[in-house]
C-alpha positions as CSV (number, residue, x, y, z in Angstrom):
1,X,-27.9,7.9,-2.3
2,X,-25.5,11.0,-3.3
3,X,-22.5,9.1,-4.8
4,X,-20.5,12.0,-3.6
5,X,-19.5,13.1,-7.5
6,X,-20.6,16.4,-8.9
7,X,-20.9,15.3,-12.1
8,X,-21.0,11.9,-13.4
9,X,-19.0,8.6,-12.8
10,X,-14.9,9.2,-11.8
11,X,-15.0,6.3,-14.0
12,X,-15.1,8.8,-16.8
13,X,-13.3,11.3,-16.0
14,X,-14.4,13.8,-18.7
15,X,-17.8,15.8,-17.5
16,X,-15.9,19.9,-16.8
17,X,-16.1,20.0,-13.4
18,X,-15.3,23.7,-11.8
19,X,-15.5,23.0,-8.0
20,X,-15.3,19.8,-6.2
21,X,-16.5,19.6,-2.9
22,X,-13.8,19.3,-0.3
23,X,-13.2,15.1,0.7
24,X,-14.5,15.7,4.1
25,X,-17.9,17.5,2.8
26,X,-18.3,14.1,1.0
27,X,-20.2,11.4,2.8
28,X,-19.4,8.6,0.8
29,X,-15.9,9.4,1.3
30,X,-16.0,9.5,5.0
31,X,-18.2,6.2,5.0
32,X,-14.8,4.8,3.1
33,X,-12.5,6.3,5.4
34,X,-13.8,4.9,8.2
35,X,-14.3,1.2,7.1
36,X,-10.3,1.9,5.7
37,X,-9.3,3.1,9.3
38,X,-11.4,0.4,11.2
39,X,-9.6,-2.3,9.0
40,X,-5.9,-1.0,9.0
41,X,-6.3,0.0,13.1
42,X,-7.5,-3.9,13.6
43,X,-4.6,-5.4,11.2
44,X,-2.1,-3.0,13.3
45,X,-3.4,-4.1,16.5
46,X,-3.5,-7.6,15.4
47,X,-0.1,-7.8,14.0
48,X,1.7,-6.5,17.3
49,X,-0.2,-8.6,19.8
50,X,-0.1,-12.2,18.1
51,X,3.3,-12.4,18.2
52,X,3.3,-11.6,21.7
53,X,0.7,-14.3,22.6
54,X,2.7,-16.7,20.5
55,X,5.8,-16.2,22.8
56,X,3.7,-16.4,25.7
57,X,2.4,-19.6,24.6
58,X,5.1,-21.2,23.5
59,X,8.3,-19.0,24.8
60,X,10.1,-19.7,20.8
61,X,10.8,-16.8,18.9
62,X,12.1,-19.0,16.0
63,X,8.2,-20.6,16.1
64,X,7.1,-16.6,16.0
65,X,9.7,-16.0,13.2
66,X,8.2,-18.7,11.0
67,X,4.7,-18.1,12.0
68,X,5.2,-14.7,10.1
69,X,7.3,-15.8,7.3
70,X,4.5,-18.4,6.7
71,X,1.6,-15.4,7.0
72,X,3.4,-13.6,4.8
73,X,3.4,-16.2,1.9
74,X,-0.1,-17.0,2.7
75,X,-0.8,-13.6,1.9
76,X,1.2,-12.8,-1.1
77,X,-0.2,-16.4,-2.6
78,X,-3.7,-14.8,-2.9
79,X,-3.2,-11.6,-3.5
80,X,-3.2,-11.3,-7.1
81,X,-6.4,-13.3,-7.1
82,X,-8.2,-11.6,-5.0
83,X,-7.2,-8.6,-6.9
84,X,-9.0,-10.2,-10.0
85,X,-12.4,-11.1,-8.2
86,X,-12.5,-7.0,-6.8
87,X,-12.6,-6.7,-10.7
88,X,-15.3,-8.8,-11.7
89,X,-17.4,-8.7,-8.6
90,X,-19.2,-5.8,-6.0
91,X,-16.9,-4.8,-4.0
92,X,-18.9,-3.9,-1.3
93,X,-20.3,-7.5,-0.6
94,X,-16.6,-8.3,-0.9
95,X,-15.5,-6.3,1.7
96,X,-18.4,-7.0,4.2
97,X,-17.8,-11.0,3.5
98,X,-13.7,-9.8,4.5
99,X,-14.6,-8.0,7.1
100,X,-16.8,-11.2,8.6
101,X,-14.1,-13.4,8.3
102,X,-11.5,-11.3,10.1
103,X,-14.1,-10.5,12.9
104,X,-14.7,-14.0,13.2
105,X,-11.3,-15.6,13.3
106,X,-10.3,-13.4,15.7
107,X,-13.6,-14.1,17.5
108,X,-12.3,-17.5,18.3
109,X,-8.8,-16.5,19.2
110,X,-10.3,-14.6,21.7
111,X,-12.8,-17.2,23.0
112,X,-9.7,-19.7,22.9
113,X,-7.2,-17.2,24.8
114,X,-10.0,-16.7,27.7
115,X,-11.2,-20.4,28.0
116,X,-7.0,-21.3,28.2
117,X,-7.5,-23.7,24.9
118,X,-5.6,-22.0,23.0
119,X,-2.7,-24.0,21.8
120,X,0.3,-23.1,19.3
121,X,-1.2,-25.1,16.7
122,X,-3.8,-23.2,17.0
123,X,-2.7,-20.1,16.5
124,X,-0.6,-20.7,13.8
125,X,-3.7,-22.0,11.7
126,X,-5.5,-19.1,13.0
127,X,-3.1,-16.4,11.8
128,X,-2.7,-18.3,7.8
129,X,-5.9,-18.3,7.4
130,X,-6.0,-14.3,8.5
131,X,-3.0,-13.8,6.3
132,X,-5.1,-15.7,3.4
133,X,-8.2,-13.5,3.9
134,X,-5.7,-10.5,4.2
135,X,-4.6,-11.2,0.6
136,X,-7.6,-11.8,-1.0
137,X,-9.5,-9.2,0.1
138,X,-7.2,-6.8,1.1
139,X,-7.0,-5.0,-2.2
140,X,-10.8,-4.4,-2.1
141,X,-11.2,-1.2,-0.1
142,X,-8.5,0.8,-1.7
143,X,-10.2,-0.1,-5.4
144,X,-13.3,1.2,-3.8
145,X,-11.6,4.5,-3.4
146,X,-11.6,5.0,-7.1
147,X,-15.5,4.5,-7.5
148,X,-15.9,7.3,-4.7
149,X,-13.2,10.0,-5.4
150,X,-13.7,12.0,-8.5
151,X,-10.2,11.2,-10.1
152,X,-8.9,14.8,-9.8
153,X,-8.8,14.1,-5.9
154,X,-7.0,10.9,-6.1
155,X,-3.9,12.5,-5.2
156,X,-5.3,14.6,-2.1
157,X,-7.2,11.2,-1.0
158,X,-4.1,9.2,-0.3
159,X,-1.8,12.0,0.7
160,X,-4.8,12.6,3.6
161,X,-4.7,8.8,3.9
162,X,-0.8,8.9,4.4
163,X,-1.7,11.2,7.6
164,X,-4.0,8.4,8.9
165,X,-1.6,5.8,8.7
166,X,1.1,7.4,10.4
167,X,-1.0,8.2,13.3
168,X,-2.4,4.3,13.0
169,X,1.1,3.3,13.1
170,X,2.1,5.9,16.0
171,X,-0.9,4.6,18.1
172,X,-1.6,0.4,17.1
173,X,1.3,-0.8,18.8
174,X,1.1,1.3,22.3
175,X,-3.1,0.4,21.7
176,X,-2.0,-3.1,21.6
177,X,0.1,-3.3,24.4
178,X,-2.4,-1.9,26.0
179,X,-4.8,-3.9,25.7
180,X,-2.9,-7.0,25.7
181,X,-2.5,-6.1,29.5
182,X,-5.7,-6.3,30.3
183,X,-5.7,-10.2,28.4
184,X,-4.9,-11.6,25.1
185,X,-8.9,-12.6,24.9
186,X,-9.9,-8.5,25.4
187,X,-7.2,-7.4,23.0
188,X,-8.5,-10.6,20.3
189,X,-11.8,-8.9,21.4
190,X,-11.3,-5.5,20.2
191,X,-9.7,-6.4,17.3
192,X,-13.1,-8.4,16.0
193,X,-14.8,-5.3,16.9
194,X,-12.7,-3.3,14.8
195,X,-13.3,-5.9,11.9
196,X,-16.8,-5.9,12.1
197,X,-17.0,-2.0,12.3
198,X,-15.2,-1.9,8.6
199,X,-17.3,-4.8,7.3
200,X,-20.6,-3.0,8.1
201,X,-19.4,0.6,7.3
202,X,-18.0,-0.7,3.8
203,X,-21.2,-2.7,3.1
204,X,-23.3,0.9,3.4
205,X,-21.3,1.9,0.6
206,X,-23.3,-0.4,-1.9
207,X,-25.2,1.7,-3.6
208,X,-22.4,4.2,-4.8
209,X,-20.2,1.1,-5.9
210,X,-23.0,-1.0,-7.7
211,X,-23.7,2.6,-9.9
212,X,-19.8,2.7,-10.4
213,X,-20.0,-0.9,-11.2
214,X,-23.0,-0.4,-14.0
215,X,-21.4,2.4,-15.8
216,X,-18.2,0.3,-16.4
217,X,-20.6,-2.5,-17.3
218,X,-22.3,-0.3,-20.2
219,X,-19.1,1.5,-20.8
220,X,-17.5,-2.7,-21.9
221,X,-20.9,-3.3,-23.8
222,X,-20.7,-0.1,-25.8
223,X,-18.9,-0.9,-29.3
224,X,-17.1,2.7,-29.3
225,X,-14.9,1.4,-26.4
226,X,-14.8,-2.0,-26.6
227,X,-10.9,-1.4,-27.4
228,X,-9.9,0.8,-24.1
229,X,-11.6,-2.0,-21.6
230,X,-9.7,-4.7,-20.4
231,X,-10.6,-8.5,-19.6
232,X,-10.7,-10.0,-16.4
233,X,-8.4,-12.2,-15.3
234,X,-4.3,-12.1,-13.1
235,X,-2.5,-12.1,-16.3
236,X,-5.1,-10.1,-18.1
237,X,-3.9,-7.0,-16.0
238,X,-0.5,-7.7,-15.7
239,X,0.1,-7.4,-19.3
240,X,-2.2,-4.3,-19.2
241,X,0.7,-2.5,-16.3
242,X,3.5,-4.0,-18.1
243,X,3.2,-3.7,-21.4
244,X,3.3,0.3,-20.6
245,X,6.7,1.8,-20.4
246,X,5.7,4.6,-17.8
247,X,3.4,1.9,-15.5
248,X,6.2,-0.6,-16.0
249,X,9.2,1.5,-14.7
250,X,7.1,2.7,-11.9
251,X,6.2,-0.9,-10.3
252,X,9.9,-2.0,-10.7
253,X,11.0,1.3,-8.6
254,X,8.6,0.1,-6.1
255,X,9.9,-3.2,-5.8
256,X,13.5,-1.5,-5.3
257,X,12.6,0.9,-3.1
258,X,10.2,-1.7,-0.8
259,X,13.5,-3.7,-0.4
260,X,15.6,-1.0,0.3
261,X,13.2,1.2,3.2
262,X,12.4,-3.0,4.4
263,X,15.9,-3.9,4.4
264,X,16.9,-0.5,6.4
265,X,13.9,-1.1,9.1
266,X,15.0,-4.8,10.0
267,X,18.6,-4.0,9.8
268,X,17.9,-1.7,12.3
269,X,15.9,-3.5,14.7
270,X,18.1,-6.9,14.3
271,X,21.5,-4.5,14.8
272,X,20.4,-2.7,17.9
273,X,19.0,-5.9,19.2
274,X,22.3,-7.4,19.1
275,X,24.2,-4.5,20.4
276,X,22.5,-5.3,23.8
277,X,20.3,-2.1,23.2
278,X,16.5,-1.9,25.3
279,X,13.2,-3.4,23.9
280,X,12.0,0.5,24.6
281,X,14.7,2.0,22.3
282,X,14.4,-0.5,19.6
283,X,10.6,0.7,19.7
284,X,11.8,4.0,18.8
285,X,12.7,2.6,15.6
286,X,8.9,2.4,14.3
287,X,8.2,6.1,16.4
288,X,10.7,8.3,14.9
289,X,9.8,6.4,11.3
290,X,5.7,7.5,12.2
291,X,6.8,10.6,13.1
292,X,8.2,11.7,9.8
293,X,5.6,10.3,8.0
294,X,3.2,12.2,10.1
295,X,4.9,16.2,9.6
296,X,5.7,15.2,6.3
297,X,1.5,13.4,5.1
298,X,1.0,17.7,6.5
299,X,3.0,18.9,3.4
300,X,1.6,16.3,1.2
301,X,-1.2,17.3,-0.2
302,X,0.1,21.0,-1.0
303,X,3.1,19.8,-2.5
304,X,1.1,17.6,-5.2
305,X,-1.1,21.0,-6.0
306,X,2.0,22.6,-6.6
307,X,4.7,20.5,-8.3
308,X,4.5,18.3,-11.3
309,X,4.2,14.6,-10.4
310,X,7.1,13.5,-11.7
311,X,9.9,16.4,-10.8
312,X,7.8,15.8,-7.1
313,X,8.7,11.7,-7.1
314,X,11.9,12.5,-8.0
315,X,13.0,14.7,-5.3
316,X,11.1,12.9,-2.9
317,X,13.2,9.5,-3.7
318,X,16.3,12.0,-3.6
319,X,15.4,12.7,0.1
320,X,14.5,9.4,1.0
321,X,18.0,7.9,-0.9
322,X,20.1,10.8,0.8
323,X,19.0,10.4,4.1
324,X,19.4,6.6,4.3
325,X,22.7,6.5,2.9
326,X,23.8,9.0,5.7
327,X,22.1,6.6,8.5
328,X,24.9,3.9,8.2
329,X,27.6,6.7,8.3
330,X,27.2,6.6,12.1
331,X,25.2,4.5,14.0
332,X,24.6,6.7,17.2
333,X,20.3,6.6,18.1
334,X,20.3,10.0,18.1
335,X,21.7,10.6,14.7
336,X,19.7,7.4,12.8
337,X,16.2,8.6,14.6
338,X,16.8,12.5,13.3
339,X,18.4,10.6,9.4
340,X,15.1,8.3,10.0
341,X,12.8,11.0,11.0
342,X,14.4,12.9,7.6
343,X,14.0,9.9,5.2
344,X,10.3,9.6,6.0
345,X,9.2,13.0,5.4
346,X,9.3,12.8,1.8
347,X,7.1,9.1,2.2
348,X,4.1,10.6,2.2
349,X,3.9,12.9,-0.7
350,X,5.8,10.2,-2.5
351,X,3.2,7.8,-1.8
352,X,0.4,9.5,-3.2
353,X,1.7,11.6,-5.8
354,X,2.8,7.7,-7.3
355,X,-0.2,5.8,-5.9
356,X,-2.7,8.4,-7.1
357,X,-1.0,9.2,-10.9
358,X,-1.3,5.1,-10.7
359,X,-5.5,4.8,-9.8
360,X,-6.1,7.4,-12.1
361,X,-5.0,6.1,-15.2
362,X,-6.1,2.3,-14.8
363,X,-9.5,1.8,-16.5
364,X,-11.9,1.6,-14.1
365,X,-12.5,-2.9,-14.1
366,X,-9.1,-3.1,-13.5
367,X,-8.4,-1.2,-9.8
368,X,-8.2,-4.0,-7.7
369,X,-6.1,-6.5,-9.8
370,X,-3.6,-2.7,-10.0
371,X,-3.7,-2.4,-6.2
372,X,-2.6,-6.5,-5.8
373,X,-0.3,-5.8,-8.3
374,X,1.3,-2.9,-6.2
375,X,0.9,-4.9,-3.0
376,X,2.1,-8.1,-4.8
377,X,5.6,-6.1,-6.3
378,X,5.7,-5.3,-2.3
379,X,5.3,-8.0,-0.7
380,X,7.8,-10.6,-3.7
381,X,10.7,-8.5,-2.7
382,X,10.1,-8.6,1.1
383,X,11.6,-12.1,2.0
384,X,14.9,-11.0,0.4
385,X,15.5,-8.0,2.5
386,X,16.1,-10.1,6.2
387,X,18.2,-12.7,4.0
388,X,20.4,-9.7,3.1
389,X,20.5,-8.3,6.4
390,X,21.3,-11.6,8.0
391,X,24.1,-11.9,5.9
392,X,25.4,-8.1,6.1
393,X,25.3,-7.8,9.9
394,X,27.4,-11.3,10.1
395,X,29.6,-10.0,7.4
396,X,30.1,-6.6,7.5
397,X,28.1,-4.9,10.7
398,X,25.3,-2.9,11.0
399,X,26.6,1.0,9.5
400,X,27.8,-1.0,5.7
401,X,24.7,-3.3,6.0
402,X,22.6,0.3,6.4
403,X,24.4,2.0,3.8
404,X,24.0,-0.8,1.3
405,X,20.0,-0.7,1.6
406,X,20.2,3.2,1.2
407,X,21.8,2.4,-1.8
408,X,19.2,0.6,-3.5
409,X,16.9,3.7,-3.4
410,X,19.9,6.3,-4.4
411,X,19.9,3.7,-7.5
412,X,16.0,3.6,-8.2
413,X,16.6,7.3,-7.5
414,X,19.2,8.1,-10.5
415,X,16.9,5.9,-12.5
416,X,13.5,7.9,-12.3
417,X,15.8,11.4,-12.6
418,X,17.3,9.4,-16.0
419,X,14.1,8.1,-17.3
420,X,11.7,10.5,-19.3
421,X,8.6,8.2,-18.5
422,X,9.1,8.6,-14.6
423,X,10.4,12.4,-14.9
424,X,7.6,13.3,-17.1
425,X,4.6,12.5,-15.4
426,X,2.3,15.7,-15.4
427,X,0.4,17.8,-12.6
428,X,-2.5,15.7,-11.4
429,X,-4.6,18.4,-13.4
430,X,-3.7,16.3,-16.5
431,X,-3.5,13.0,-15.2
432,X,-6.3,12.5,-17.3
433,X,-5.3,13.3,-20.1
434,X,-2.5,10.1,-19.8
435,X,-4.7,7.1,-20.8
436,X,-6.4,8.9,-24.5
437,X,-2.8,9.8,-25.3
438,X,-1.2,5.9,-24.3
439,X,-4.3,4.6,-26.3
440,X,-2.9,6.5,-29.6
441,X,0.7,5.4,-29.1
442,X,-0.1,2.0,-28.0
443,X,-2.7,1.7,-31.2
444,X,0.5,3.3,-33.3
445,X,3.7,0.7,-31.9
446,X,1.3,-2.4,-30.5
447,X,3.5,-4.2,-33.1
448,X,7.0,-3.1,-31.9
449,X,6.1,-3.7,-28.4
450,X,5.1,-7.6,-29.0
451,X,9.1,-7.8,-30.2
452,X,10.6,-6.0,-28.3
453,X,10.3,-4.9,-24.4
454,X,12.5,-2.0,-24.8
455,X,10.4,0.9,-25.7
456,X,12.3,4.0,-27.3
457,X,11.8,7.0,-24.7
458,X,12.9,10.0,-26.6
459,X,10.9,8.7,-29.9
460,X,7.6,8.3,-27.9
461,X,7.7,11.5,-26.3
462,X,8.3,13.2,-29.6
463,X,5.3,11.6,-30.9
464,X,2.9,12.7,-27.6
């Protein structure tokens, strides 16, 4: 099979290649999409309509409200692991073995919800053990994406991938309701369809992965480059992202900026829901937030050609900061949907220019445990931002509780225009050209890192 590369592995990165084929000419690429898309439509569908049949079931929203605290831990618990074992195992058998288990599960739901046996308890084993399979595997498809796109095209990749998911988003939920109208069993139904489409689709991409998977093998058993791979193993690849300054800085802006975009979202679902406003208008919420990301996953991809990656992250987080600071300065819908509609533009290009300057750099063994480290750095800070809003809309109302979350990212904001490492990431044309030159310094200061976690910005850039 055609593993959808020119030239040589995207492992490598260094064959001169003059013309890459667009993503859509490539058919391992389209194989990926659509196992990606089957999986993310069935976890959106999934994730509106079992809350829904849990209220139905048992009319308790608090039971609902735990039920997802408790998936989330579930997942966050096995995330980092199962980011290891996409490292040091095929990935394709790993995501046709995910993509059973979620077909399955829900397989049973759906027999339960038709035969009328299906009981709270039930349910809320049902949805951990989801949530569990969610974490471990779920890192799986997007470190596939790095075996099949040639590393210049990471960026494009996810910027077209942003466009996906705001459409996904834009269309799960009405989808679900849908279908949950014609019975929590069809809806159940569907969704183990959907689960078994991205199983199969991501299995038929063995053949490209198991080549990926043998030129990193020889690549660790050649002497010459013994000293760029890295071992397997959680802690293993967390020192790996930590121990460098620019990859370091860029996870910790994620975490601030997760809890400050999650923060704004429930603030603004919890406020208007106590203001007496409409289930319908409250929906609007997630529609005007799609719809930003949607115009703005159009511009993505050109703006990455153009700009440098960092001056581009930059003025993204400038938009997204400025725009949700001026949300809680008046908390008319119209105004937050047109502030929310703003914010989200910049998402997109943000998203990828970050996420694909990120894949490209990681040696190749270590993609998955990077992408559970991502979603990891996501999902620690998530359970603070309800506690603050809780707090906020008790003490202070909804605008100051808005206006403190927008804060957070007009902070991680000033911090990536004040940092060198952030600000100085290059035009995807030289991303590789990041890890030989980290490799020199790293080999040149391993000594000073071990004391000390402050790294000297100025100094280091002098030296590249």
């Amino acid at each position: 099979m055609n593993t959808s590369q020119p030239t040589g592995s995207p492992a490598s990165g260094t064959n001169s290649v003059t013309q890459l084929p667009t993503l859509r000419a490539q058919r391992n690429y389209r194989i990926w999409w659509l196992a990606d898309s089957s999986a993310l439509l069935a976890g959106g569908i999934y994730g509106f309509i079992l809350p829904l049949i849990l209220l139905a079931t048992t009319n308790s929203p608090v039971l609902a409200g735990t039920l997802a605290a408790l998936g989330l831990a579930a997942r966050a618990s096995l995330t980092l692991a199962g980011g290891a074992m996409a490292d040091r195992s095929d990935r394709a058998r790993m995501m046709l073995i995910g993509g059973l288990c979620g077909a399955l599960f829900t397989a049973a739901l759906a027999l339960g919800s038709t035969m009328g046996s299906l009981s709270a308890t039930v349910l809320c084993v049902a949805h951990i053990l989801m949530e569990l399979r969610g974490g471990y595997f779920g890192s799986t498809t997007n470190a596939a994406l790095k075996d099949i796109v040639h590393p210049k095209q990471l960026g494009r990749a996810l910027a077209a991938n942003q466009g996906r998911d705001s459409v996904l988003m834009l269309g799960s939920a009405p989808l679900g309701g849908l279908l949950l109208g014609l019975g929590g069993g069809v809806a159940l139904l569907v969704v183990s369809a959907l689960n078994l489409i991205a199983s199969f689709t991501g299995f038929a991409l063995r053949k490209p992965l198991r080549a990926a998977e043998e030129s990193t093998k020889k690549r660790r058993d050649d002497p010459a480059s013994a000293d760029q791979t890295v071992d397997h193993g959680i802690l293993a690849g967390m020192r790996w992202c930590f121990s460098r300054p620019r990859l370091r800085a860029l996870l910790l802006l994620i975490m601030a900026v997760n809890i400050g975009v999650n923060g704004l979202m429930t603030t603004l679902i919890y406020g208007l829901q106590q203001r007496g406003e409409d289930a319908w208008v409250i929906g609007l919420v997630s529609t005007f937030m799609g719809a930003g990301m949607l115009i703005g996953s159009l511009l993505a991809t050109s703006l990455i050609d153009k700009f440098r990656t960092g001056l581009l992250a930059c003025t993204c987080l400038s938009v997204l900061g400025g725009a949700m600071i001026l949300i809680g300065l008046n908390t008319h819908l119209l105004w937050m949907g047109v502030m929310l509609l703003v914010s989200f533009l910049s998402v997109p290009a943000l998203n990828a220019s970050i996420g694909g300057y990120f894949m490209t750099i990681i040696p190749q063994e270590m993609a998955g445990r990077a992408n559970s480290l991502i979603t990891f750095m996501a999902l620690a800070a998530m359970p603070l931002a309800p506690l603050a809003t809780g707090f906020g809309l008790e003490g202070f109302g909804m605008g100051p509780t808005l206006m403190f979350f927008g804060s957070l990212v007009v902070l991680a904001m000033l911090a990536a225009w004040l940092s060198p490492q952030v600000r100085g990431i290059p035009h995807p044309d030289h991303w590789l050209e990041e890890p030989a030159e980290c490799e020199i310094f790293d080999s040149k200061t391993s000594r000073d890192a071990e004391s000390s976690m402050l790294v000297d910005q100025a100094t280091k850039e002098n030296q590249k």
